[in-house]
N, C-alpha and C positions, 0 to 999 in steps of 0.2 A: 217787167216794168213795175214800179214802185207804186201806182194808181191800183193795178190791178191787184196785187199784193192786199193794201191798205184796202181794198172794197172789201175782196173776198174775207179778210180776218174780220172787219166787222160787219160782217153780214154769214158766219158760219154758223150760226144757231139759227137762223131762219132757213138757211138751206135746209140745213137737217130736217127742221121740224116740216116745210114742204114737198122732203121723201117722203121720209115717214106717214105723211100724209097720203101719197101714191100710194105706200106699198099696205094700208088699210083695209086696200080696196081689190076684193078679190076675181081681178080679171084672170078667169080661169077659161083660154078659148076653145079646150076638148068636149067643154059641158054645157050641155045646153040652158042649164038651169042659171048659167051663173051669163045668160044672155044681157039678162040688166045690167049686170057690173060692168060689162064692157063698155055700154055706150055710156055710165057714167064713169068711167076713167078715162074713154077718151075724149067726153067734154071738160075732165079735170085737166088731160095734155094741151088741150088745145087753149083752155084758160093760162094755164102756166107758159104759153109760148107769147101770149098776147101781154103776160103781165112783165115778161123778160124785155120784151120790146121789137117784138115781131110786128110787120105793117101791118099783116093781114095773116090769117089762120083759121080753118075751116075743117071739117069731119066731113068725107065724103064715104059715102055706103056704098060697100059692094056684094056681093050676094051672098056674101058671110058676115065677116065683123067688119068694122069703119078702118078708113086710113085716116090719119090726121096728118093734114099737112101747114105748113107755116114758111114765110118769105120772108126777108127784109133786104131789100134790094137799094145799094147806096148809088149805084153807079155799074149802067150794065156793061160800061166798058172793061171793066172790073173782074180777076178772078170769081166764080161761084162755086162754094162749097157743096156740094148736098148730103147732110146727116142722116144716117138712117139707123134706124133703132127699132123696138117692139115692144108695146106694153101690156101684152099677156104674157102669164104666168100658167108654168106645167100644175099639174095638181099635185096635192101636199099629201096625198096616200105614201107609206100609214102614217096616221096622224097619230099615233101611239108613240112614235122615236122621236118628235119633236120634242125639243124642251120647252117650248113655247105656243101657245096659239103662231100659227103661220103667216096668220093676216093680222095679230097682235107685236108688231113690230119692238122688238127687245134689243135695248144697248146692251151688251155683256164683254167686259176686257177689251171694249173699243172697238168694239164689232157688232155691227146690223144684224139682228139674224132673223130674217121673213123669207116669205114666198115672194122671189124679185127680187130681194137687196142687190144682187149681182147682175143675173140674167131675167130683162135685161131695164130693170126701170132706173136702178142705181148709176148704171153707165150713163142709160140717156140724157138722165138729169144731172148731169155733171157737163154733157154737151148744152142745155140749157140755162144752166148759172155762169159757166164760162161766156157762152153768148149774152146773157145777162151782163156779165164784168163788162164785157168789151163797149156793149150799148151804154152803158152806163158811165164807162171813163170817158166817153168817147173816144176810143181808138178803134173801131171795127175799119178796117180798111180794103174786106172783101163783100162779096153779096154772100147771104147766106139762108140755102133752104134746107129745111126740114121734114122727113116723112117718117112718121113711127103710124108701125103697122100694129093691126090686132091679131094675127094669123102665123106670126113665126113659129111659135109651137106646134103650130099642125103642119106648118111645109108650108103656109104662103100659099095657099091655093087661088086666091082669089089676086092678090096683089098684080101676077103678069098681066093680067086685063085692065088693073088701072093703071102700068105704068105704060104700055102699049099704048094705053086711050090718052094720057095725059104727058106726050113726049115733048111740049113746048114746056108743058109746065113745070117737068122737074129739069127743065136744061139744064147741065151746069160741067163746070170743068174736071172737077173730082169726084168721089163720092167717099166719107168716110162715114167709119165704122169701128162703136167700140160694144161689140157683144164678145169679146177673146176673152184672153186672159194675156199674165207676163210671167216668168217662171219667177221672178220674185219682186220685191220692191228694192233687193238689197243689189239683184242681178235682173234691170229691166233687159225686156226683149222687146218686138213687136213681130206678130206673127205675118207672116211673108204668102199663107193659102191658109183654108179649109178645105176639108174634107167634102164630100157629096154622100149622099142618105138612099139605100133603099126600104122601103120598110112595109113588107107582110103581116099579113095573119092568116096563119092555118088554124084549120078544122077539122078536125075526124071521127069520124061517124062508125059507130061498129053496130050491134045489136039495136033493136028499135027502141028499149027502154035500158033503166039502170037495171041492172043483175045481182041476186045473189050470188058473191062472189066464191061462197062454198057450196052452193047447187052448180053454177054455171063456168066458176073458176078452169081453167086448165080445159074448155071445151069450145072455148069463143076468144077471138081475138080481142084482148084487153085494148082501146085504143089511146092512153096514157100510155101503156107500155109501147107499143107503137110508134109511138109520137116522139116518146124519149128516145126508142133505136134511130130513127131519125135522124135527129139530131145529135146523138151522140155519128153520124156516119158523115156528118156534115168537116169533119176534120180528122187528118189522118195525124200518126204517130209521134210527127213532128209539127203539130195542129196548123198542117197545111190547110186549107180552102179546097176542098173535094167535090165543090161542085163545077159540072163542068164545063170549060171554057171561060169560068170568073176570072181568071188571070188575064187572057185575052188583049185585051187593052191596057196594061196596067205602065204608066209611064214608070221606068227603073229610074231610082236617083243615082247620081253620079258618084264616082267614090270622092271627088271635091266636095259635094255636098252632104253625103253624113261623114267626113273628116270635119267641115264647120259645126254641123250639128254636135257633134262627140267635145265639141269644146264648152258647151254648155257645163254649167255646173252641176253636179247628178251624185245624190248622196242614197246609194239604192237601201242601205239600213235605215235610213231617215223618210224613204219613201215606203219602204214595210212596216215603218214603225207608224206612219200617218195612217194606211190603212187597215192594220190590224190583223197583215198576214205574215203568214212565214216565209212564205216565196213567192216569185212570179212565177206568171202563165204566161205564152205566146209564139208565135211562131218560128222556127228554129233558123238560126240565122242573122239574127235582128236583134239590137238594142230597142231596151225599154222605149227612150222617147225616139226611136225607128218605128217601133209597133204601133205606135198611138201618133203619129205625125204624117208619116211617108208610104202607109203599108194598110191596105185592104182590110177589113177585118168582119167576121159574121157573128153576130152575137145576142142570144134572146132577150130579150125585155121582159117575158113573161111568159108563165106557163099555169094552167091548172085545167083539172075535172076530177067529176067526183066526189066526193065527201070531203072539206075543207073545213068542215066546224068543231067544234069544241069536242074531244073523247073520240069515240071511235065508231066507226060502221061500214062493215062488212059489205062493201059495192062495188061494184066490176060497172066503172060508167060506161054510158051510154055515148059519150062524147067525148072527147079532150082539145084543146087551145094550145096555140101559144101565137107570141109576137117577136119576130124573128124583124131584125135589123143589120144592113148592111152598111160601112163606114167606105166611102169612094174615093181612089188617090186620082190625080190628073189622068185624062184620057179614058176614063172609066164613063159610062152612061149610066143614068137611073133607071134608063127605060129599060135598055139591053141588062143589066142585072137583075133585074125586077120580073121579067120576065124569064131569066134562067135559075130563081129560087122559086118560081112558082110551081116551073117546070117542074122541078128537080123535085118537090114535094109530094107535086101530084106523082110522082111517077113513081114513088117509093111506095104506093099502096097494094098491099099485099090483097090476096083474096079475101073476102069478107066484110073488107072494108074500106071506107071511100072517104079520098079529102079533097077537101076544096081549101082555092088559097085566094088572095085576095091584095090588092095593094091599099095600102093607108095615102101613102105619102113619099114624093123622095125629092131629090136636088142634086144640083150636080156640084163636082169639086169645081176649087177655083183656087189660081193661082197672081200673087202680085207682083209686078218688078222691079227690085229692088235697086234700080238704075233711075225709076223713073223722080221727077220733080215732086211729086207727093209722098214718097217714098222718104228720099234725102228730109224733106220738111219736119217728118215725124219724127226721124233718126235725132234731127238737130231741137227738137223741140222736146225732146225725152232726156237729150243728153244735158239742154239747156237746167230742167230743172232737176232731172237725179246726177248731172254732174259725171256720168261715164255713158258712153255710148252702148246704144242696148243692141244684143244680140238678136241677128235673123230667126225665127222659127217657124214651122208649122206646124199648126193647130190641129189640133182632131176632133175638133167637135163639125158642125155645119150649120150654114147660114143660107139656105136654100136657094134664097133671091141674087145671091151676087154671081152667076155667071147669066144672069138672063138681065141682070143692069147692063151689063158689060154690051152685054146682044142687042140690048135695043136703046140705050143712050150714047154707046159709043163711047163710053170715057170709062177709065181704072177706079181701083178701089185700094183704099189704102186703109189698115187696118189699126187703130188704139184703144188698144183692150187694157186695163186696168182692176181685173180680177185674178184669183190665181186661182190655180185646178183645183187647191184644197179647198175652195168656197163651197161645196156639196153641191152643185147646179144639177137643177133634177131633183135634188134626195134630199130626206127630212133634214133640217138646222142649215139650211142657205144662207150665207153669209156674206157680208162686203164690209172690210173692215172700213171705219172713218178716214183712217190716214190716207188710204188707196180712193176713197171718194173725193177727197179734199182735192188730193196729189193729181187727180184729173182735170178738175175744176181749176187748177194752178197751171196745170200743161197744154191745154188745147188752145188756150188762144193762141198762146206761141207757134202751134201750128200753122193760127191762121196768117199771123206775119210773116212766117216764116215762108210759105207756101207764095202767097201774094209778092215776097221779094223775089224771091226765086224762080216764080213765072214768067 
């Protein structure tokens, strides 16, 4: 529509400069230190929802970080959207491979690049200017709520208790969601599932203290060396999944659905060349975007013991880490895998030495239907402003909360993600280009008309 159009172009140097304002602000929710930021960014969300044109918007505390939620209800006889989003931000370790301060948000070749530009303050605010446009040309023609949580990054631990406690208040018919990605701006998609999260930390304990490693060397089990057989035994020859029973549940895709998937656009030299390898890894069998879409996967986040600092010394530690993460396809549980890498760890302990394992966090996969009225709205509202219709996909990343919306408000989720994989999400130089900020702020009203007719 020509209204919407004309607001958002003059009014896009203010949007910017009211991200950029978000992403200043370092809600980091792993860290306890950075407890202040949180409740000031989500007294900044909850400002920006009230100055969009929300009726009412309020921060409610739960035994972690805040949710912030926001309403503007025209008519309850009326479709009701519900947004949801998350304004914490993973930490910027190392902050060495940054180009940038993380929380010094930098324009470069028309690209955001902070802690958040993408995942997920850039998205969210693209649902809140677009809500913005609509309030403001007056076209909104559905109800519309809002929940952006502080907790995504850790697994949402807290969130199922406030949606549990507060099932009138987020009623609504839909529920979208743009924390994804699109495989391009040139080829939109819209992802159709995510994945489900297990996620560990082992420990293991050898000798009571650190060791001379040429006294004690070769006479006491090293528990780094340990810890890496480990995990090097965690995947066999053709880096199957060897622990056991992890397959168990594992919904197969159909060969109709990776024959659609295999039509996606996939330039594997241009995909080595982005990340700076010579080849891919993965399970035998499978296409790349199979392995990272449709397909299980077990993979460390982190390892270390021992001497880690500058030059060298000679130590046989006392202890070794690491943080082991599991990626969930349909039918898969958190619980039940979570419980057979704990297993599987502890059980690998040789004499001498003892581990302990632990859960962080997980969630479970979830899948959308591409038949449904939410579904069709997005399709026609992506294709309305990139002009071709965008391809089915599934996503491999996780969004913890959406099969427990699904569980306890009874309505779908429908997915408009407007970042791509190459944003770094997670890793030092995160980015969201402008055009793909804009290009959201341009396409979700359209949603919302489009949803609202079609219902």
């Amino acid at each position: 529509m020509e209204a919407w159009k004309n607001y958002q172009e003059s009014n896009k140097e203010r949007f910017l400069d009211e991200l950029l304002q978000l992403l200043r602000i370092p809600s980091i929710s792993s860290k306890s230190e950075h407890q202040p930021d949180m409740l000031t960014c989500a007294e900044a969300v909850k400002q920006r929802l009230l100055e969009a044109g929300v009726d009412t918007a309020a921060i409610y505390p739960t035994a972690g970080h805040p949710v912030v939620y926001g309403e503007k209800i025209i008519d309850p006889t009326k479709p009701t959207v519900l947004v949801y989003g998350h304004y914490d931000v993973q930490p910027t370790d190392p902050l060495n491979l940054w180009r940038n301060d993380p929380f010094d948000p930098t324009i470069i070749d028309g690209k955001i690049f902070a802690r958040g530009a993408c995942d997920d303050k850039g998205q969210v605010y693209m649902h809140v200017k677009a809500f913005e446009t609509m309030i403001k040309t007056n076209t909104l023609i559905n109800n519309v709520k809002f929940i952006i949580e502080g907790e995504e990054e850790i697994g949402s631990p807290n969130l199922a208790t406030f949606v549990k406690a507060n099932k009138e208040l987020l009623k609504a018919d839909v529920i979208l969601i743009s924390d994804t990605s699109m495989l391009s701006m040139e080829t939109p998609s819209i992802d159709t599932g995510v994945r489900g999260l297990s996620y560990i930390e082992v420990e293991v304990t050898g000798p009571n203290r650190d060791l001379h490693s040429g006294v004690y060397g070769g006479a006491v089990a090293n528990p780094a060396t340990i810890l890496a057989k480990i995990i090097a035994s965690c995947h066999d020859e053709n880096n199957h999944i060897t622990i056991p029973g992890f397959y168990n549940d594992v919904l197969e895709s159909s060969v109709e659905e990776r024959a659609k998937m295999a039509q996606a656009p996939y330039d594997e030299n241009e995909y080595k060349k982005d990340l700076g390898v010579e080849s891919l890894w993965g399970e035998k069998g499978y296409t790349t975007s199979e392995r990272t879409g449709i397909r299980p996967t077990l993979e460390v986040n982190g390892i270390w013991g021992g001497y880690t600092g500058e030059g060298a010394k000679t130590v046989l530690p006392s202890k070794a880490y690491a943080k082991i993460s599991a990626r969930l396809v349909p039918n898969q549980s958190s619980a039940v895998i979570t419980e057979k890498l704990i297993s599987y760890f502890k059980s690998q302990a040789p004499v001498g030495v003892t581990i302990e394992a632990w859960e962080h966090h997980g969630g479970e996969p979830y899948l959308t239907p591409i038949d449904s009225v939410a579904y069709k709205a997005a399709e026609k509202a992506i294709a309305t402003t990139f002009g071709k219709t965008p391809i089915p996909v599934r996503g491999g990343g996780s969004i913890p909360i959406c099969a427990l919306f699904e569980q306890e408000l009874g309505i779908k989720i429908v997915f408009m993600g407007f970042g791509l994989d190459s944003d770094n999400l997670h890793s030092p130089n995160e980015k969201f280009d402008l055009f793909n900020f804009y290009k959201g702020i341009e396409t979700i009203p359209y949603f919302h008309k489009y949803y609202t007719e079609l219902s």
